[in-house]
N, C-alpha and C positions, 0 to 999 in steps of 0.2 A: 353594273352595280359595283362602288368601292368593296375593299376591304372591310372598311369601317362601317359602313352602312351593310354590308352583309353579317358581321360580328352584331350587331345589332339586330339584324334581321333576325338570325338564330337567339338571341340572348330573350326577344320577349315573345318570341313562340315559346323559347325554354320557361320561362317564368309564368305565363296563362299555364302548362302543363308540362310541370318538371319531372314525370316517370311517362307515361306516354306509350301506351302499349296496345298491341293488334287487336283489332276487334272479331278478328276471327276464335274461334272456342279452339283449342288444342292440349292435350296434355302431357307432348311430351313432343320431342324432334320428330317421330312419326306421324303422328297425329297430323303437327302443322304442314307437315307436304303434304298431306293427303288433304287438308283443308285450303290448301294454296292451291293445290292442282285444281279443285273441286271449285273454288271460286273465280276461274274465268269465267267471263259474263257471266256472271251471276253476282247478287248482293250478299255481302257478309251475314246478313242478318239468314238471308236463304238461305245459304251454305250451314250455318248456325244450327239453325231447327231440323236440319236431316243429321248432321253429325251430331248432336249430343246424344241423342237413343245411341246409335250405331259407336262413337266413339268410348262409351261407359262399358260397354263389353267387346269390343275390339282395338288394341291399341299399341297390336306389334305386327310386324311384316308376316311371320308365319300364321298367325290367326286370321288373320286379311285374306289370307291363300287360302285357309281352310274354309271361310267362308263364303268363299266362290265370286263368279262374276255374276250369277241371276243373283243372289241373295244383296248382292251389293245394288243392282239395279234396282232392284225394288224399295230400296234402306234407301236412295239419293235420286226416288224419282221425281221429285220437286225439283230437283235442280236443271238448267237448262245442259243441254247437251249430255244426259243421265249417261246415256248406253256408250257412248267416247268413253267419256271420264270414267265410269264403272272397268271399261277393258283396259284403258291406262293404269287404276290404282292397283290393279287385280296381280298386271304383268311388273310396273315397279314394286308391289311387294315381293315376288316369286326372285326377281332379280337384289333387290335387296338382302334378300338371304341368301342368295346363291352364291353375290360377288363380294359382299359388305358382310358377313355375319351375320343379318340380319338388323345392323345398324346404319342411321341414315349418315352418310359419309360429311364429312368435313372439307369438302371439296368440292366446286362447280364444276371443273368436268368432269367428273365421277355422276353430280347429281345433273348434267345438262343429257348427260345420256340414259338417263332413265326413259320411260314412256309420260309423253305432257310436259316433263319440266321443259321450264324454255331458262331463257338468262332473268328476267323477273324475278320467277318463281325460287333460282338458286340463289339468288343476291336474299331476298326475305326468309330462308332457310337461313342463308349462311349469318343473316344478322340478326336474327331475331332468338334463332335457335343456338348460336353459339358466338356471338357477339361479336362477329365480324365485319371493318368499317365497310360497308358496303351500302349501294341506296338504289332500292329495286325502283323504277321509273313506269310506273301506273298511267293510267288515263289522267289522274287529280296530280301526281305532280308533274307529269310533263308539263299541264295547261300552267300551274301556278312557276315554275321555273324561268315558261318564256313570258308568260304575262308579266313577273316582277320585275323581270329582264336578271333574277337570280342565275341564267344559265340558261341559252337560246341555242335551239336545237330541232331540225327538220325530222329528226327519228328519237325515241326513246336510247338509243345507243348514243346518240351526239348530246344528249341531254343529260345524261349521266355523266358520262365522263368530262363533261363543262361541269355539275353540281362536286365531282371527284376532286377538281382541280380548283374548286374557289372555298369548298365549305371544311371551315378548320378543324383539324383534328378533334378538339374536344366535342365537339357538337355530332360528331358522326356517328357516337352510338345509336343516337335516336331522330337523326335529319330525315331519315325516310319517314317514320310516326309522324314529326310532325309536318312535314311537307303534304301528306297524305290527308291525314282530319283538317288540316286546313285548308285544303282544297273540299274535301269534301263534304265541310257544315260554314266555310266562310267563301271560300273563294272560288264561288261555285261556275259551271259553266254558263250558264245563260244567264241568271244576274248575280252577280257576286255583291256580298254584302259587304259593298265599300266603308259604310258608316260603322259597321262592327269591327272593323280589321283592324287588329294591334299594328301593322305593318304598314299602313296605307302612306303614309306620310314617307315611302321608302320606296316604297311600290312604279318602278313606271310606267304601268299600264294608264294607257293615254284617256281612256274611258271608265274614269271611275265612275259609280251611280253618287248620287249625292248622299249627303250627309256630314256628318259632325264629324272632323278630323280625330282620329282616336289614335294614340301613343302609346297606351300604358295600360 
């Protein structure tokens, strides 16, 4: 994809949704690790309905630790893979205070050595929670990267750093957001809503479905 056609590509995602923000629940830089960690495999909306109870009275590293690993297992047993992620959030809290003051660092290797953060998880920290150009590379934008041919890539790491090197500065506080809802209410995996798509007309994935070319 050009230049010109990627500045475009961003300009009318940006325009359909000009603030664009996580659909995971969080109320604070802690919070959203612990809800990023907490949503591998698993759906935001899942993730959502165990941490609101649990995140309204817990929502610093020391309280986390205070409130144990059973307690947590029970508070996140909706979520798939509970009893992992309950000893992951348990021990990145305990370390959180130990190594950070109790605050979530401003750093990916500080946060990739936690327990569960992987590089995803620390790219959507680092930008979401402290507005760092960064663009965590999910299941929804890897697929929409190489299908627009936005940045073609055999692993989430080569896909990144192709969307790094082509998506211009301004657009990078929120290319992950939108890269991400629009893979995951338009450009979906098994049939992507070609006739809906701001972008389509840019797009070249060779197999659109049909429908009415849409621009604007």
């Amino acid at each position: 994809m050009t230049p010109d056609r990627i500045e475009q590509f961003y300009a009318r995602l940006a325009a359909a949704m000009p603030e664009p923000r996580s659909e995971l629940e969080y109320v604070n830089p802690f919070t959203l690790l612990v809800a990023v960690v907490l949503s591998a495999q698993a759906t935001d909306a899942g993730v959502n309905k165990a941490t609101r109870p649990l995140f309204a009275r817990i929502d610093t590293p020391t309280a986390m630790v205070a409130l144990g690993e059973a307690a947590l297992t029970e508070a996140i047993k909706t979520i798939g893979l509970y009893k992992t992620k309950a000893r992951n959030v348990i021990e990145l809290s305990r370390l959180l205070v130990e190594r950070h003051g109790g605050e979530v660092p401003r750093d990916r290797a500080a946060l990739e050595a936690l327990p569960g953060v992987g590089r995803k998880t620390a790219n959507v920290v680092l930008n979401v929670a402290f507005g760092e150009p960064t663009l965590a590379v999910d299941t929804h934008v890897f697929r929409v990267a190489n299908r627009t041919g936005l940045a073609s890539g055999k692993t989430p790491l080569e896909v990144e750093l192709g969307l790094l090197a082509v998506t211009p500065a301004k657009w990078m506080p929120h290319a992950h957001h939108w890269l991400i809802l629009h893979g995951r209410y338009v450009c979906t995996a098994r049939k992507p809503d070609c006739p809906a798509c701001r972008v389509r007309d840019l797009c070249e994935f060779p197999d659109k479905t049909e429908g009415r070319l849409a621009t604007g």
